[in-house]
N, C-alpha and C positions, 0 to 999 in steps of 0.2 A: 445663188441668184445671179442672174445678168441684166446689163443695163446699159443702154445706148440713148441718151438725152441733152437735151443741154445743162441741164444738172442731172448728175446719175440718181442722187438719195439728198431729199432736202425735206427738214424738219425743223418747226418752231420750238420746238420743245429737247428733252435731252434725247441723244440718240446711246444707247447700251449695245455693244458686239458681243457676242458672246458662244462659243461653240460652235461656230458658221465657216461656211465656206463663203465666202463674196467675192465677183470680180464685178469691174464696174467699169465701163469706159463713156467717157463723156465730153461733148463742146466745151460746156463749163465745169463747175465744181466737180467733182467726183463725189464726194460727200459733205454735204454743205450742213453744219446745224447752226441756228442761231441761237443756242446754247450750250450746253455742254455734250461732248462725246467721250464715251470711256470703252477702249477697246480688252476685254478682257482677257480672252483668247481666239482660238480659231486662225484662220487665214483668209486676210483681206489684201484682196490684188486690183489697184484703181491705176487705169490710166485717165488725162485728162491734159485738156489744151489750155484751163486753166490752174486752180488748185488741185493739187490731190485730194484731203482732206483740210478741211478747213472748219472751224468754230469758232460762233460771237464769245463763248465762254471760255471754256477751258478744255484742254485736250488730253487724256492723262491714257499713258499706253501700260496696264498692267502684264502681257504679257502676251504670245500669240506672234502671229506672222505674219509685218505688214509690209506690202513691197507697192513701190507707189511708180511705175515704171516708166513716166511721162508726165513732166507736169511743167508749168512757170512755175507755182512756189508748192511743193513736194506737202510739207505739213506747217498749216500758218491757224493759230489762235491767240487769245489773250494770253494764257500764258498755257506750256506743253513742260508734264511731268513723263518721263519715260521711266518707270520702275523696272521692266525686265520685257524680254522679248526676243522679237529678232526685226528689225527696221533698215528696210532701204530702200533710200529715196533718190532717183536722179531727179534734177529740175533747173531750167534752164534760166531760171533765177535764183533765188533763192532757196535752200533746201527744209531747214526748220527755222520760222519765222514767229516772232513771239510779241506783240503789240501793244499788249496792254488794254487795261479797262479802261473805262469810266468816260472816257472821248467817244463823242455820237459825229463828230465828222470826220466824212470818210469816203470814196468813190468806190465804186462796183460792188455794193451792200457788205462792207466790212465796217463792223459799227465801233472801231475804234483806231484811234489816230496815234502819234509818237510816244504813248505814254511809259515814263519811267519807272512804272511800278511792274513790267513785265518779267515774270523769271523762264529761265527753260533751266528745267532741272532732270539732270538723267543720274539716276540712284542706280541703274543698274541694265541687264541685258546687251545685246549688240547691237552699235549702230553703224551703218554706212551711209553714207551723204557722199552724192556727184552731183555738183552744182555749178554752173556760169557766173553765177552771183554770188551771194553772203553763203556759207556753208551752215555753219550756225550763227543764228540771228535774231537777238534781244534788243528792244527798246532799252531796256533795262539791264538785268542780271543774265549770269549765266550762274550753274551751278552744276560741278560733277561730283558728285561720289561714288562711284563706281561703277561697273562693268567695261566694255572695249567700245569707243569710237573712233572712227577711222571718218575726216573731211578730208574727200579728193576737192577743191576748191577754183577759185577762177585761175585765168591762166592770163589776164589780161587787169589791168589797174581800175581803180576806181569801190573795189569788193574785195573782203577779204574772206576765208578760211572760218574763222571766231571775228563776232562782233557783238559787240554790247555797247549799250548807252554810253554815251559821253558827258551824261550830267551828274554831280556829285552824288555819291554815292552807288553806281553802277560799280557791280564788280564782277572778272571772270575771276571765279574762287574752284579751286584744285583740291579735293579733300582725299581722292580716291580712285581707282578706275584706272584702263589705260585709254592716255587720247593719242591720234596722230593727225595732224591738220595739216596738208601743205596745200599751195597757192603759191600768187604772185606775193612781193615781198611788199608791195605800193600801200596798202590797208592792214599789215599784218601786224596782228594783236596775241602778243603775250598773255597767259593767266595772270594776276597779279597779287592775288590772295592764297589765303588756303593752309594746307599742311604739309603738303606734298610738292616735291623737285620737280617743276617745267622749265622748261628750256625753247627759245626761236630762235633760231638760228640762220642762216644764210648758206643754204645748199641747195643747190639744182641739179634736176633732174628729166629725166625723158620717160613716157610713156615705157612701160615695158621694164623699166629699173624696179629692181625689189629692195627694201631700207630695211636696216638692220641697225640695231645699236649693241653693243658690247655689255648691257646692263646685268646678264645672267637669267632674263626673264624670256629666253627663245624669241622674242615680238620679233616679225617679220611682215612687209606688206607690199605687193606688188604693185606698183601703179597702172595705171592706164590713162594717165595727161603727163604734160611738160610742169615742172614747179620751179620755184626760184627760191622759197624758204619751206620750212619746215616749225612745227607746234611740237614738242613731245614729254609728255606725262609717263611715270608711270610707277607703282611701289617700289617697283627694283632700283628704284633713282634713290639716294643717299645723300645728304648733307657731307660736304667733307671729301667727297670723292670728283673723278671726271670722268668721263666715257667720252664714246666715240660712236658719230651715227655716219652711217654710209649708206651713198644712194647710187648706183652703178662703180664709176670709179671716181665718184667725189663723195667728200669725207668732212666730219665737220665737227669741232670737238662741245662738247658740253662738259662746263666747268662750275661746279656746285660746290668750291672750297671754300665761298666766303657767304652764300643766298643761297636760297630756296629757289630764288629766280632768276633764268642768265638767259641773257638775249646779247644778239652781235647787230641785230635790227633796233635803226629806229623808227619803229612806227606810228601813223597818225592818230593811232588809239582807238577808241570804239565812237563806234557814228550812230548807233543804229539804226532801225527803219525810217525810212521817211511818214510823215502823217501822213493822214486821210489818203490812205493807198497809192503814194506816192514813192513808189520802190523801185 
C-alpha cells in the first residue's frame, strides 16, 4: 500500500503489521496509533515531515524491515521494545524516543509528558539511527541485551548519542549486544549498569573514517558525520584487559583493568525528553 496525507495510517485502537509490504509518505505522522503497534514482519518504508512511527502506547518491533527514511523523530512511543529485525532510522531530531505513560499533557496529540517510567529495550536484531538530535531517547531507561546497534548522533551540543532519565533510578544497563554510539562529547552518556564492558571515550572523527577496535570481535563501522566521542559495547570486551579503538588516524584506548565502565568524558548525564512535546 501507498499513502500521501497528513497522517499516512492513523488508528484509535492497536495497529498489527504483519507480512506486508508498506510504504508510506506523509505531512504528518507516517503512522500514527493512539495505542499500541506491533510490527511483526514484512517491510515497512515511511517517510514523513513529522514522526515516522509513533504510538500513545507501546511500540514493540518483533522482527521484519523498518526503514523510516525522513523524519523529526524516526520512532517515538511510551515505551519501544525492538526484539529482532532490521531498523533504520534517519531523523532530524530525535531517532528512538521513549515517553512514557500515564501523562495526559502534551502538544501535537502525544498523550504523554517526561515520565520516568519509560524503557526502550532492544533484546535483539539490527539497529541504525542518524539523528540531529538524541540518538537513543528515554524518559527513563535504556536497556540492551543484545543484537548490533550502531547511533550516528548530533554533531553539535545540547543532544547526545544515548540518553536516559536523570531521575533516580534511570539506568543505561549493558547486558548484551554490540553498541556503537558516537556524537558530540557536550550530552555524552556512558551505560552505567549491566554486565558487560562499555567504554566513552574521547575520539574524533570525519565523515568517511571507518572505527575499529582491537577486541577480536571483526566490529567495524564506517561513518558518514564528524564525532568527537565515541559509546562502545561489546561481548568481546573483557574485564581485566585493554583495547584500542581507532577512527581514521586517531586512536583512543579502552582500559577495563579495574571496571566494567571506563569513560575519559565527563558528561552531563541523561536529561531525557522534554514534557508535553517539548523536544
Amino acid at each position: 500500500n501507498s499513502s500521501t496525507s497528513q497522517k499516512g495510517i492513523k488508528t484509535d485502537g492497536d495497529i498489527t503489521i504483519k507480512d506486508t509490504a508498506l510504504t508510506v509518505s506523509a505531512a504528518d505522522d507516517a503512522i500514527h496509533g493512539n495505542a499500541n503497534i506491533v510490527i511483526e514482519s514484512g517491510a515497512v518504508v515511511v517517510s514523513s515531515s513529522d514522526d515516522g512511527i509513533t504510538a500513545s502506547g507501546d511500540l514493540t518491533i518483533n522482527g521484519g524491515t523498518v526503514n523510516v527514511l525522513q523524519s523529526y523523530e524516526g520512532l517515538e512511543a511510551a515505551n519501544i521494545t525492538i526484539n529482532d529485525g532490521n531498523i533504520s532510522v534517519t531523523a532530524s531530531d530525535d531517532g528512538l524516543n521513549c515517553a512514557g505513560g500515564s501523562d495526559t499533557s502534551s502538544q501535537d496529540d502525544r498523550p504523554w509528558g517526561g515520565n520516568t517510567d519509560a524503557t526502550l529495550t532492544i533484546n535483539g536484531g539490527n539497529v541504525y539511527v542518524n539523528a540531529s538530535g538524541d540518538g537513543l531517547d528515554s524518559n527513563g531507561s535504556i536497556y540492551i541485551t543484545g543484537g548490533t546497534t550502531i547511533v550516528e548522533g548530533p554533531t553539535n551540543g545540547g543532544n547526545g548519542a544515548l540518553d536516559k532519565g536523570d531521575s533516580n533510578g534511570c539506568v543505561a544497563s549493558i547486558t548484551g549486544g554490540t553498541v556503537l554510539a558516537i556524537g558530540t562529547s557536550d550530552m555524552a552518556v556512558n551505560f552505567d549498569t549491566g554486565t558487560q564492558c562499555s567504554a566513552l571515550v574521547s575520539l574524533s572523527g570525519n565523515a568517511g573514517d571507518t572505527i575499529t577496535v582491537d577486541d577480536g570481535s571483526g566490529f567495524s563501522f564506517t561513518t558518514s558525520k564528524n564525532f568527537a566521542c565515541a559509546v562502545y559495547s561489546s561481548p568481546s570486551l573483557t574485564q581485566g584487559n585493554t583495547y584500542t579503538m581507532t577512527a581514521g588516524s586517531n586512536t583512543a584506548t579502552l582500559d577495563f583493568t579495574s571496571s566494567l565502565y571506563y569513560s575519559t568524558i565527563q558528561g552531563m548525564g541523561g536529561r531525557g525528553g522534554f514534557p508535553g512535546g517539548m523536544r
